[in-house]
C-alpha positions in Angstrom: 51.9 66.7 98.4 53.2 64.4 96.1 56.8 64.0 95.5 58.6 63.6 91.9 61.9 61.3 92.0 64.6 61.2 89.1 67.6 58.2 89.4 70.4 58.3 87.1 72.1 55.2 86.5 75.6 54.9 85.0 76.0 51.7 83.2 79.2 50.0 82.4 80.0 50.4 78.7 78.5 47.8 76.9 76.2 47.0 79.7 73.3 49.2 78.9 70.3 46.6 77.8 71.4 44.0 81.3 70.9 47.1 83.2 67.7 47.9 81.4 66.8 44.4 81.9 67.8 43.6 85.6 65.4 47.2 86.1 62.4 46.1 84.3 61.8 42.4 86.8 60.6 44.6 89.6 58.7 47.6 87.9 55.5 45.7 87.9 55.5 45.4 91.6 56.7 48.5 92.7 53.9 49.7 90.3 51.1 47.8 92.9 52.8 49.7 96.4 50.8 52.3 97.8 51.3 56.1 96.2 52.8 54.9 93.2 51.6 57.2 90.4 54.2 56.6 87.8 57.7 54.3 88.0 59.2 54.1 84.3 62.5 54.4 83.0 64.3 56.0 80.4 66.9 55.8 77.7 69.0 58.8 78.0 70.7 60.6 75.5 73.7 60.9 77.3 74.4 57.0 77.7 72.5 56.6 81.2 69.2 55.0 82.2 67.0 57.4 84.3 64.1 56.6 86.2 61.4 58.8 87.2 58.9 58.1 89.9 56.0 60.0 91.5 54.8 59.1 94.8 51.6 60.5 96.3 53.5 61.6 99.3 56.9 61.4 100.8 56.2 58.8 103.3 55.0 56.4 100.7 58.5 57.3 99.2 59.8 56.3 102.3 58.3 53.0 102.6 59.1 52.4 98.8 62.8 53.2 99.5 62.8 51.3 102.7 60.9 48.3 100.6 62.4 44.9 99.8 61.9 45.8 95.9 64.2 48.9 96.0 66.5 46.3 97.9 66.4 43.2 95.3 67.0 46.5 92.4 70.1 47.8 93.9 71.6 44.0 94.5 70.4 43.3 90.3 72.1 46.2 89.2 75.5 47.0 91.4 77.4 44.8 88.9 75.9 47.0 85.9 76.9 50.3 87.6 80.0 52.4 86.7 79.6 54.3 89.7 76.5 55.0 92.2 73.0 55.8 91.1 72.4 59.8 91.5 69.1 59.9 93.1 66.9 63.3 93.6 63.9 63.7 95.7 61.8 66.9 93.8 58.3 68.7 94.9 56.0 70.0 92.4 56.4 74.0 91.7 52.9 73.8 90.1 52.2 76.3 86.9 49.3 76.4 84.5 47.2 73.3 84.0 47.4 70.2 86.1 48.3 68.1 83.0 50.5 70.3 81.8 52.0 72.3 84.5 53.2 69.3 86.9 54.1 65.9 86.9 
């Protein structure tokens, strides 16, 4: 079953487009692991940056959180951060059509 991520990050103020930046340099890759279906971020309205994944399952989640990239994002952005990324793990309550009723 696949598995639908969101993670909030809280930049410091003025800080917004370096955090944007250090995110992009490792989208590409985490875009060639194994169950990636999507792994794009966001500009909220609210001042955060949210990213929101979908894995085909939640143990290629697991290897993607255990990964070296999630690693080398986490040591680009902890000086960008006001405080820690809210991160939440979500499984499809599928309604209507596939396209339109899940990610």
């Amino acid at each position: 079953m696949t598995v639908v991520v969101t993670a909030v990050f809280h930049p410091l103020p003025g800080r917004k487009a370096d955090l944007v930046t250090a995110m992009r340099a490792g989208i590409e890759a985490v875009h060639g692991e194994e169950g990636c279906e999507l792994y794009a971020i966001h500009d909220a309205e609210d001042g955060t940056v949210t990213m929101i994944e979908k894995w085909a399952s939640a143990e290629a989640l697991d290897v993607h959180s255990r990964g070296a990239g999630v690693g080398v994002l986490n040591g680009d952005v902890a000086a960008l951060i006001a405080e820690p990324t809210t991160v939440t793990r979500m499984t499809p309550l599928p309604m209507g059509t596939d396209g339109q009723g899940q990610l």
